[in-house]
Backbone as XML, in Angstrom:
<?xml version="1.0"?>
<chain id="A" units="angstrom">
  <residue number="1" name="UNK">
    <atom name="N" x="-2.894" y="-23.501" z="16.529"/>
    <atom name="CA" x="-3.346" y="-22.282" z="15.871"/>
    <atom name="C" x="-4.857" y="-22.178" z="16.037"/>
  </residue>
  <residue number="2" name="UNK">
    <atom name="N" x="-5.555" y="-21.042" z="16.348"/>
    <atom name="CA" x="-6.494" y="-20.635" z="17.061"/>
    <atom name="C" x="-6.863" y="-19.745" z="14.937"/>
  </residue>
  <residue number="3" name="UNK">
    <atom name="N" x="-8.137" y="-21.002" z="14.818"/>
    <atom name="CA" x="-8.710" y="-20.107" z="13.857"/>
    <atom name="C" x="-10.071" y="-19.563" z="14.310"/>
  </residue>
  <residue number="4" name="UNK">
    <atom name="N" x="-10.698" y="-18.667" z="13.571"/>
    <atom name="CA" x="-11.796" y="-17.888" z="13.695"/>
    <atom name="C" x="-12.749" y="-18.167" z="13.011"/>
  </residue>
  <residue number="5" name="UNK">
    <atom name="N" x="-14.264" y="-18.621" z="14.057"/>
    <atom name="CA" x="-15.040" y="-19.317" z="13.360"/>
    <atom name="C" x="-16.275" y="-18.487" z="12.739"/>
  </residue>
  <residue number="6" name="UNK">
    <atom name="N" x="-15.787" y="-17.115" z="12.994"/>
    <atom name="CA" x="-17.318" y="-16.064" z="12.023"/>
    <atom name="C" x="-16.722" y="-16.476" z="10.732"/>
  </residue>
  <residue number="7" name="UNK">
    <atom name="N" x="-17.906" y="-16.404" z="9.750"/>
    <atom name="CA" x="-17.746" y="-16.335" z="8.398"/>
    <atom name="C" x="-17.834" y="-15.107" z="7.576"/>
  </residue>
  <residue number="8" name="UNK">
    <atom name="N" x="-18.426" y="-14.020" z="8.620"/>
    <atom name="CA" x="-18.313" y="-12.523" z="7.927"/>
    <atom name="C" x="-16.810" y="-12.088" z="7.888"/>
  </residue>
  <residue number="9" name="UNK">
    <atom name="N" x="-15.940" y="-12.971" z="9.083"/>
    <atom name="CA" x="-14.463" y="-11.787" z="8.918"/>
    <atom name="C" x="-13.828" y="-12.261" z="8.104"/>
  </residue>
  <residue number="10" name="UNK">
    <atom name="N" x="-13.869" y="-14.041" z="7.395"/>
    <atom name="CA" x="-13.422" y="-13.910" z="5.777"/>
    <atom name="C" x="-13.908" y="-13.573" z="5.063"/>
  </residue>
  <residue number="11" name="UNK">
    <atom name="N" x="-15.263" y="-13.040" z="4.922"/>
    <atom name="CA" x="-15.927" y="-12.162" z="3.812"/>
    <atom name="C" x="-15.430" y="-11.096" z="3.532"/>
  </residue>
  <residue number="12" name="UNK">
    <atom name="N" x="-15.062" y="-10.382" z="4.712"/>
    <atom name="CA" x="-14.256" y="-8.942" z="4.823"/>
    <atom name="C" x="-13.179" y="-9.319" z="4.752"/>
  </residue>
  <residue number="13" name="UNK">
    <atom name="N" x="-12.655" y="-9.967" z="4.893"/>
    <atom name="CA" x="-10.679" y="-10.089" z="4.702"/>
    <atom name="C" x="-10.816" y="-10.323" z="3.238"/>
  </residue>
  <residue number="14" name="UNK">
    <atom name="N" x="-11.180" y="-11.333" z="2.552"/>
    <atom name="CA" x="-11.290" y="-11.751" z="1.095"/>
    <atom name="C" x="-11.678" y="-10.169" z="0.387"/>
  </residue>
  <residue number="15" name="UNK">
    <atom name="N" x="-12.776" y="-9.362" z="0.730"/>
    <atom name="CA" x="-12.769" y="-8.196" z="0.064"/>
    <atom name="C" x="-11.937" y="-7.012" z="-0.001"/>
  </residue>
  <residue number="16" name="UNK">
    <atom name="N" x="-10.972" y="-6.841" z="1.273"/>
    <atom name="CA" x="-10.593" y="-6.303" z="1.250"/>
    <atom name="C" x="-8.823" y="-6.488" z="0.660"/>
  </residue>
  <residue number="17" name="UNK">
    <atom name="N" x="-8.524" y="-7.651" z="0.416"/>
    <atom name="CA" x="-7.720" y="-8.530" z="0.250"/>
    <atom name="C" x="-8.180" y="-8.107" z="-1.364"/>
  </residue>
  <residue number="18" name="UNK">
    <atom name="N" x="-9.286" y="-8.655" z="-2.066"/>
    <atom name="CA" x="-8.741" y="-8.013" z="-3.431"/>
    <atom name="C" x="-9.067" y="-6.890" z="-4.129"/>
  </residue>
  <residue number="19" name="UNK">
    <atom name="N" x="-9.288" y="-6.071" z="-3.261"/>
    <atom name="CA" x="-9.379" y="-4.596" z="-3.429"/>
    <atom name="C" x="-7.967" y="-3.859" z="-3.633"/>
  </residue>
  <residue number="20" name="UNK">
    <atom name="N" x="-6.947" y="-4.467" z="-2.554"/>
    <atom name="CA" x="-6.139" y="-4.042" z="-2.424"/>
    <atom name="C" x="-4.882" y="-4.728" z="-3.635"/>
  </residue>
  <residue number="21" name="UNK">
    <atom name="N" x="-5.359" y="-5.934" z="-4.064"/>
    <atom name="CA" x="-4.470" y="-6.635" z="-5.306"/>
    <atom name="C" x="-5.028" y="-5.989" z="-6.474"/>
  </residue>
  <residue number="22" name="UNK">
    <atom name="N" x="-6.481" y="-5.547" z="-6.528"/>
    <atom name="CA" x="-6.986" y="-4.758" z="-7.843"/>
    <atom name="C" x="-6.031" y="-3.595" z="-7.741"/>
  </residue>
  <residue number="23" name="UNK">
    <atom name="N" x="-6.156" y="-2.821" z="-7.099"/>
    <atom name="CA" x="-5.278" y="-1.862" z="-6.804"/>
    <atom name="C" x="-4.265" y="-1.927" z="-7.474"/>
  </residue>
  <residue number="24" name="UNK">
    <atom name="N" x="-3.329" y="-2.381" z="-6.953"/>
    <atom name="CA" x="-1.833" y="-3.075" z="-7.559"/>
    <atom name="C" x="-1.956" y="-3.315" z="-9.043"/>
  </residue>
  <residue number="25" name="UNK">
    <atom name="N" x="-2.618" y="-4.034" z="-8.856"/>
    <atom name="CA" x="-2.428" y="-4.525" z="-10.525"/>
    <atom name="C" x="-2.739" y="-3.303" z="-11.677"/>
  </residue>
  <residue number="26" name="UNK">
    <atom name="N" x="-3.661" y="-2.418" z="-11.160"/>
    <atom name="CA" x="-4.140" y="-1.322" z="-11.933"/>
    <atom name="C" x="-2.889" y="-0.573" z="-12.436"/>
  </residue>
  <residue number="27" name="UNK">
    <atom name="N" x="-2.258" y="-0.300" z="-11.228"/>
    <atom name="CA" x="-1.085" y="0.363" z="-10.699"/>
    <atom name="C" x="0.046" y="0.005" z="-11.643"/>
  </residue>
  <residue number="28" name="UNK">
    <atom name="N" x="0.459" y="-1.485" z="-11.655"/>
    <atom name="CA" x="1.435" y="-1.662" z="-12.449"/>
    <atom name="C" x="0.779" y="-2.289" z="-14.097"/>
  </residue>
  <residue number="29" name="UNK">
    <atom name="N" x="-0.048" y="-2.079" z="-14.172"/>
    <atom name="CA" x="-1.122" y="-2.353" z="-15.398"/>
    <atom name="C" x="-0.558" y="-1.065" z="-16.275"/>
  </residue>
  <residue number="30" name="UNK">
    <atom name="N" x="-0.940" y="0.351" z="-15.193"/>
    <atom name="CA" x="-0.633" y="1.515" z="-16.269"/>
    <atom name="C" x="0.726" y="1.835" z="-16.357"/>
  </residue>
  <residue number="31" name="UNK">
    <atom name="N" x="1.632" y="1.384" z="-15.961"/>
    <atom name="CA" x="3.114" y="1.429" z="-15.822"/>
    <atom name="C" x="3.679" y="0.586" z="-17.017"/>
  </residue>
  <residue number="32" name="UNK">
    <atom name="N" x="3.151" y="-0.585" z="-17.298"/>
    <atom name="CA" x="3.710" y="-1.456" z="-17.885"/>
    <atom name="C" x="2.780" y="-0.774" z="-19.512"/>
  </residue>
  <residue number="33" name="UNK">
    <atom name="N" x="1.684" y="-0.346" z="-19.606"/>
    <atom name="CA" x="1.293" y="0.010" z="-20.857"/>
    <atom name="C" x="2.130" y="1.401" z="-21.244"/>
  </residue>
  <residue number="34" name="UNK">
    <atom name="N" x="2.467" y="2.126" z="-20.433"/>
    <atom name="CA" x="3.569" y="3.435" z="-20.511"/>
    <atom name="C" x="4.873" y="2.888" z="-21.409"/>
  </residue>
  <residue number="35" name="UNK">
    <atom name="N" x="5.217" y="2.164" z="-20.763"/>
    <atom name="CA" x="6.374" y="1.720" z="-21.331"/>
    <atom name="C" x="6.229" y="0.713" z="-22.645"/>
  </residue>
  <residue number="36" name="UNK">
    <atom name="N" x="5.071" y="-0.261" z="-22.912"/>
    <atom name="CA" x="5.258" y="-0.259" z="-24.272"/>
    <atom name="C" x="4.148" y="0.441" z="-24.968"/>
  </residue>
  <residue number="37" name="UNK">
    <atom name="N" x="3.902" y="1.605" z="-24.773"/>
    <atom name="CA" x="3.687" y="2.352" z="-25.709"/>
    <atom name="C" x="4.818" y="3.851" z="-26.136"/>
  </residue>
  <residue number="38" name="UNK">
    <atom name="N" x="5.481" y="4.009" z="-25.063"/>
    <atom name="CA" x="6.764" y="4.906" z="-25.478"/>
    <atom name="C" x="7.927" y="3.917" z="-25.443"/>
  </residue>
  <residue number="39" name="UNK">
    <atom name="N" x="7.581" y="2.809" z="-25.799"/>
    <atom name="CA" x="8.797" y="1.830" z="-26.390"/>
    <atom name="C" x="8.707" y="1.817" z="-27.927"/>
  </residue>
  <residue number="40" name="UNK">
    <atom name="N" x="7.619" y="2.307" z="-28.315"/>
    <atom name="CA" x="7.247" y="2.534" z="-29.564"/>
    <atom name="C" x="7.908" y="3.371" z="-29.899"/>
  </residue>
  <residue number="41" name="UNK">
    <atom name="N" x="7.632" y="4.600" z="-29.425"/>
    <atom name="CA" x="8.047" y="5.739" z="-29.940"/>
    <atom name="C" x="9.848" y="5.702" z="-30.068"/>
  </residue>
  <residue number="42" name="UNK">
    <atom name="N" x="10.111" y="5.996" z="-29.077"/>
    <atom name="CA" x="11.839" y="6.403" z="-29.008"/>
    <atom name="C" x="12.453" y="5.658" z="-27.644"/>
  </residue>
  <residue number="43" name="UNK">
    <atom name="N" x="13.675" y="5.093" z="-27.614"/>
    <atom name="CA" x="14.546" y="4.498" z="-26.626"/>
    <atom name="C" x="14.446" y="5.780" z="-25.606"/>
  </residue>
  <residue number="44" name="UNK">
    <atom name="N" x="14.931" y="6.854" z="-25.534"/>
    <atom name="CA" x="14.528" y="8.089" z="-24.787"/>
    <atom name="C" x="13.533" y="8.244" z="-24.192"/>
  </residue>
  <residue number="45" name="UNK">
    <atom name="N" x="12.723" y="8.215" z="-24.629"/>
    <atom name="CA" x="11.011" y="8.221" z="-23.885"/>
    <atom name="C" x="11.034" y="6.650" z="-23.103"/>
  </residue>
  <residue number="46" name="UNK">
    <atom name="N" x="10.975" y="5.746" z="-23.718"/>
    <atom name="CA" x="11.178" y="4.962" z="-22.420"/>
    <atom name="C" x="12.144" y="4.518" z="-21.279"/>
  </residue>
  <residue number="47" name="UNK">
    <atom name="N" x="13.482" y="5.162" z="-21.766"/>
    <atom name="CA" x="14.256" y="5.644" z="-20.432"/>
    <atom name="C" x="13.345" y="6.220" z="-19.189"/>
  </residue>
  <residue number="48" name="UNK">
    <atom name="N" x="12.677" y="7.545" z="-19.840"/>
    <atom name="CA" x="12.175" y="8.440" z="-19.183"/>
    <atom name="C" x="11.210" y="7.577" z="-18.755"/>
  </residue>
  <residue number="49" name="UNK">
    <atom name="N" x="10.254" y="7.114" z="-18.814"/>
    <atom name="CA" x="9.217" y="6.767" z="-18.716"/>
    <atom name="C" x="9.496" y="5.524" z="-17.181"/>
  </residue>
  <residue number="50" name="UNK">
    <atom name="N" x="10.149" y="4.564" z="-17.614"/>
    <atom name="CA" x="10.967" y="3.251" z="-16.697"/>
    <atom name="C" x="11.587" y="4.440" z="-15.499"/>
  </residue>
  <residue number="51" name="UNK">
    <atom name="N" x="12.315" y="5.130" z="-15.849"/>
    <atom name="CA" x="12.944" y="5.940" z="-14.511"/>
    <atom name="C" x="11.771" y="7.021" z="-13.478"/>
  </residue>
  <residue number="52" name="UNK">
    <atom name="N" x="10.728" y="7.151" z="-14.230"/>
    <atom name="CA" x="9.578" y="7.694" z="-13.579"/>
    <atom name="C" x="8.777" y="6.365" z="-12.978"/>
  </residue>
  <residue number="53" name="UNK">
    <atom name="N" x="8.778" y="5.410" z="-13.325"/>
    <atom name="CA" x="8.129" y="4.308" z="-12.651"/>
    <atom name="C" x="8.797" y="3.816" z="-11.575"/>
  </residue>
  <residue number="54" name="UNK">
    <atom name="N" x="9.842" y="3.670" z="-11.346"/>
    <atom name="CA" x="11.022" y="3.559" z="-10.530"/>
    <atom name="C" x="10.696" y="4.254" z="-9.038"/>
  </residue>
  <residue number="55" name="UNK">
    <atom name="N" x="10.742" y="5.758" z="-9.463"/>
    <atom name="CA" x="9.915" y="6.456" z="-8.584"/>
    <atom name="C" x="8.673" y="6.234" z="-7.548"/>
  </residue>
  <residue number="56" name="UNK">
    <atom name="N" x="7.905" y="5.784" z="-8.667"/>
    <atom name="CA" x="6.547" y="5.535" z="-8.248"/>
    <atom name="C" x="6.260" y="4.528" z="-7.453"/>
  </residue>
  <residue number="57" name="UNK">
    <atom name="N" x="7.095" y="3.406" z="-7.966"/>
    <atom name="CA" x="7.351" y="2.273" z="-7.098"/>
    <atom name="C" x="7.889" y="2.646" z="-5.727"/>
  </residue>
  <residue number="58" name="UNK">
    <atom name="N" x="9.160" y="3.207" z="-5.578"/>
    <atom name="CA" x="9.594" y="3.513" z="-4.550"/>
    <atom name="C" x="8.346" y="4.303" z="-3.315"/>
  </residue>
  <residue number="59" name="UNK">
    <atom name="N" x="8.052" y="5.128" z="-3.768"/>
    <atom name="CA" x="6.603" y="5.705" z="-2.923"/>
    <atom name="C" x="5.891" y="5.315" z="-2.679"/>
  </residue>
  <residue number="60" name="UNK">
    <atom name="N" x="5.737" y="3.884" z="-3.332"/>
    <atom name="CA" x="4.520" y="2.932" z="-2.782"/>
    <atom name="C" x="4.792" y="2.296" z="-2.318"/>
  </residue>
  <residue number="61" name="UNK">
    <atom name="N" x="6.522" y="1.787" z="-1.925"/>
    <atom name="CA" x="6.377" y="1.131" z="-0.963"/>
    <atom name="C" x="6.726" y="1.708" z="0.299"/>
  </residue>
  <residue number="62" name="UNK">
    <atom name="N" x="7.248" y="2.988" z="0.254"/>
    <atom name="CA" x="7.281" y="3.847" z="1.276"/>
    <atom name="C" x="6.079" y="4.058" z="2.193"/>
  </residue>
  <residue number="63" name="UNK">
    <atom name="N" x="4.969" y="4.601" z="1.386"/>
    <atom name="CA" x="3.513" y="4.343" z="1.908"/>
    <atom name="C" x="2.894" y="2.662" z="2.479"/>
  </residue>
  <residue number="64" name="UNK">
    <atom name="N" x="3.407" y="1.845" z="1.381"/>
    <atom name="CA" x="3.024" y="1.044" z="2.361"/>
    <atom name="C" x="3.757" y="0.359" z="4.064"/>
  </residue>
  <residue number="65" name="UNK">
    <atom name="N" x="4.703" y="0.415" z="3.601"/>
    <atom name="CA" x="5.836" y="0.458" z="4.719"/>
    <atom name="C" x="5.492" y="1.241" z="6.056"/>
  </residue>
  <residue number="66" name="UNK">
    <atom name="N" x="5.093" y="2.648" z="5.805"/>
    <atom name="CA" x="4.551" y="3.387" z="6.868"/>
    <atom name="C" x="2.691" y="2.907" z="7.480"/>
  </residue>
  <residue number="67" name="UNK">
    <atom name="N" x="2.211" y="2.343" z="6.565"/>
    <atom name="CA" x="0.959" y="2.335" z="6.737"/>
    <atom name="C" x="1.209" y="0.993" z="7.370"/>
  </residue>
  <residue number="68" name="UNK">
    <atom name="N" x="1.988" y="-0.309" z="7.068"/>
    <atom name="CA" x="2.324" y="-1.013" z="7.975"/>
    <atom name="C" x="2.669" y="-1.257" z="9.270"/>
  </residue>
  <residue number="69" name="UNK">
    <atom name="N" x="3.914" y="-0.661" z="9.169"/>
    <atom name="CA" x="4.455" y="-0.184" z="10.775"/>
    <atom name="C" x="2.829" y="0.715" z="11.561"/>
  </residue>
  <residue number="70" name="UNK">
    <atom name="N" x="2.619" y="1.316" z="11.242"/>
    <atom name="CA" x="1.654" y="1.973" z="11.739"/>
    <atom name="C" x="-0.170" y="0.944" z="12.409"/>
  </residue>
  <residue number="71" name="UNK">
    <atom name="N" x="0.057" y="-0.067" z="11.327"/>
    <atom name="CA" x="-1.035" y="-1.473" z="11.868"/>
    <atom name="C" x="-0.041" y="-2.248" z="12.887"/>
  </residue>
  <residue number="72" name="UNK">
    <atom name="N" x="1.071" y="-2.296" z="12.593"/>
    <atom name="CA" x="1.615" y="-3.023" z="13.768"/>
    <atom name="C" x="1.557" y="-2.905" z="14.997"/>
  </residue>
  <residue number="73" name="UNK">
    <atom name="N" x="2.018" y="-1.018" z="15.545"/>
    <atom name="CA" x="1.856" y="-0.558" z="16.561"/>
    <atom name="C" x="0.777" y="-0.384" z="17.157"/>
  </residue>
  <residue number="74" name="UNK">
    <atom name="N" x="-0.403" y="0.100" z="16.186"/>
    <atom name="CA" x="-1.632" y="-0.343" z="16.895"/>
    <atom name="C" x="-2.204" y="-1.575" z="16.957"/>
  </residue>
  <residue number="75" name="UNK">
    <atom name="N" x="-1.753" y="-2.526" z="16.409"/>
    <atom name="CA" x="-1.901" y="-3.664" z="17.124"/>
    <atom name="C" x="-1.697" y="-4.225" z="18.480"/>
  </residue>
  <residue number="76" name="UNK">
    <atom name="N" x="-0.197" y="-4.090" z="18.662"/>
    <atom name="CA" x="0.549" y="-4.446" z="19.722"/>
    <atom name="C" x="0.220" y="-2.950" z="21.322"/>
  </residue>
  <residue number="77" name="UNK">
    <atom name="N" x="-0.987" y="-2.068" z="20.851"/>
    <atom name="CA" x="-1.256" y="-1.380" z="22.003"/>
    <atom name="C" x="-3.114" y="-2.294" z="21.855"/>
  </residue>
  <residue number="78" name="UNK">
    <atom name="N" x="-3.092" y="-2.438" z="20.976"/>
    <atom name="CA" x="-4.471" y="-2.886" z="21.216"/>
    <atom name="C" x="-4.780" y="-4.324" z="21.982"/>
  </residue>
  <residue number="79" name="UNK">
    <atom name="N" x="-3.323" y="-5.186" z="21.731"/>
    <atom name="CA" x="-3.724" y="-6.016" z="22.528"/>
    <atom name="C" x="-2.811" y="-6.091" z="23.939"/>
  </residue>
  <residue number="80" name="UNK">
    <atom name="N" x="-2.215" y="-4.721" z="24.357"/>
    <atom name="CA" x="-2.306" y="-4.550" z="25.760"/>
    <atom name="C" x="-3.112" y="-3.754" z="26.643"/>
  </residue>
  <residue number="81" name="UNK">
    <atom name="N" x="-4.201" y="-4.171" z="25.446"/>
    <atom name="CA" x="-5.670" y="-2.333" z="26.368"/>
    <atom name="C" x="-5.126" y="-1.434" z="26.543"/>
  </residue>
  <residue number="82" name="UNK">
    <atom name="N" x="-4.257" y="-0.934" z="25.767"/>
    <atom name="CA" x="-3.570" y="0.967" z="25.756"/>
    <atom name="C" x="-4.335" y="0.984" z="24.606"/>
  </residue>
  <residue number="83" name="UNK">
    <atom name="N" x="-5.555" y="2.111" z="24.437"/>
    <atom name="CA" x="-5.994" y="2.480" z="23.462"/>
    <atom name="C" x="-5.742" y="3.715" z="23.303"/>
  </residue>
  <residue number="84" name="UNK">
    <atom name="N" x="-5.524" y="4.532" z="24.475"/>
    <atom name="CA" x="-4.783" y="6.090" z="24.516"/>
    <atom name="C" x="-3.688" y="6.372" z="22.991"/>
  </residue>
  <residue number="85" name="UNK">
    <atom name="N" x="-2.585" y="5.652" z="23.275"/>
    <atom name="CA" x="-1.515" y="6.133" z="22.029"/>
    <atom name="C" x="-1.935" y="6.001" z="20.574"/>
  </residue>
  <residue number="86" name="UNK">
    <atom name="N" x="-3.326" y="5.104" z="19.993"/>
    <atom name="CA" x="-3.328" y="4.396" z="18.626"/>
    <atom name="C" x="-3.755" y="6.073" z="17.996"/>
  </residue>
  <residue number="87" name="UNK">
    <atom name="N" x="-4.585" y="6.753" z="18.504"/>
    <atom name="CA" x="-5.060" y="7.954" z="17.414"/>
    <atom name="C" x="-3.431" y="8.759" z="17.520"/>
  </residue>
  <residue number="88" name="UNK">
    <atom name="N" x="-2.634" y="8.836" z="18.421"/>
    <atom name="CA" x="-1.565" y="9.610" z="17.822"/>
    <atom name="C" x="-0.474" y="9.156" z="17.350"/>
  </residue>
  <residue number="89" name="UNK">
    <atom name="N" x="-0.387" y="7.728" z="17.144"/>
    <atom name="CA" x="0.013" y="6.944" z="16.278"/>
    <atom name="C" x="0.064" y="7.433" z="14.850"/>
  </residue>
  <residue number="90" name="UNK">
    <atom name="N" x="-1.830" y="7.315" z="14.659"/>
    <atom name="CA" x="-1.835" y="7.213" z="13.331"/>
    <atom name="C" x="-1.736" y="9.025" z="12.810"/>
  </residue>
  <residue number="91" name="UNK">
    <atom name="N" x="-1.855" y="9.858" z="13.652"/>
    <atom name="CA" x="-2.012" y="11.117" z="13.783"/>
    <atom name="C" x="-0.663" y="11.560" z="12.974"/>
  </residue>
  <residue number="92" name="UNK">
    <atom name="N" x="0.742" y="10.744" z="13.918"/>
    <atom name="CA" x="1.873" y="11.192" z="13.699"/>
    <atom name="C" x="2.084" y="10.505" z="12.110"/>
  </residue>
  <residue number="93" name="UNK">
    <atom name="N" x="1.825" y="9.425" z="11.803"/>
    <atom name="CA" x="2.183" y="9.169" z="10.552"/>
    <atom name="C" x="1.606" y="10.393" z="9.245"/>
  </residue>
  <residue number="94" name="UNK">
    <atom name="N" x="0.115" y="10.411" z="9.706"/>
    <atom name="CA" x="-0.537" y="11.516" z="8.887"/>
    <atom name="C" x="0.667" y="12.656" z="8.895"/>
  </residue>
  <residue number="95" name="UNK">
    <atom name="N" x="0.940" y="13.048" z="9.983"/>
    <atom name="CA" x="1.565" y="14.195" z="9.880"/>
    <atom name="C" x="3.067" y="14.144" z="8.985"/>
  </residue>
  <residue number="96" name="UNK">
    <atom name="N" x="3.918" y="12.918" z="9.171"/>
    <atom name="CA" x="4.851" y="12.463" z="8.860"/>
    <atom name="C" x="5.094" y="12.057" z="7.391"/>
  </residue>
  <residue number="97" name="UNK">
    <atom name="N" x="3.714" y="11.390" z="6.784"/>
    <atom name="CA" x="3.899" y="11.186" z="5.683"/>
    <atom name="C" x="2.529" y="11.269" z="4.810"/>
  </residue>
  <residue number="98" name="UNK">
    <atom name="N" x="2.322" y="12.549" z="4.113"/>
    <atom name="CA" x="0.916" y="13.271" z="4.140"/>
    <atom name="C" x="0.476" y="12.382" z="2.795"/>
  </residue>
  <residue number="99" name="UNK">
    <atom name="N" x="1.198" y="11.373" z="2.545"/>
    <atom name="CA" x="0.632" y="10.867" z="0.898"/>
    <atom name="C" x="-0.031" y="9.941" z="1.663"/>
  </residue>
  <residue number="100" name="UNK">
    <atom name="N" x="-0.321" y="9.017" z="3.172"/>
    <atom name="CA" x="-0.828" y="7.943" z="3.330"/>
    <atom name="C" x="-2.095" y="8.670" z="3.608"/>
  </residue>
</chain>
């Protein structure tokens, strides 16, 4: 295994790495206070509430799923020097799935 000896690209991986777990956590931070605070209120409201999170979940991993596949493929053109297809790559996802 071929590691990488700059110390700026774990500076940038580590930041961007918990940018993206802050994220998350925010994410299911306000999900999880939804629900016990309309766990308070009424069994109804947090039906509602859990079945709207459900949702939300699902779309995020839809987005990430697409935003994945989408690093993959430009990966795998980037490391055959096809740089032509990566902007309509990411072009078509934009177009495909306008929440990423």
């Amino acid at each position: 295994m071929k590691l990488i000896k700059e110390k700026s690209f774990y500076k940038t991986f580590a930041v961007l790495t918990a940018s993206l777990a802050l994220q998350n956590l925010l994410t299911y931070s306000v999900n999880l206070m939804d629900n016990v605070m309309l766990g308070a209120y009424s069994e109804t409201a947090l039906s509602g509430s859990a079945l709207c999170n459900q949702f939300q979940f699902l779309l995020q991993m839809l987005v990430m799923g697409a935003g994945e596949g989408v690093v993959v493929l430009g990966t795998q053109y980037w490391g055959k020097k096809n740089l032509k297809p990566i902007p309509h790559t990411v072009s078509y996802t934009h177009l495909t799935l306008p929440t990423t």
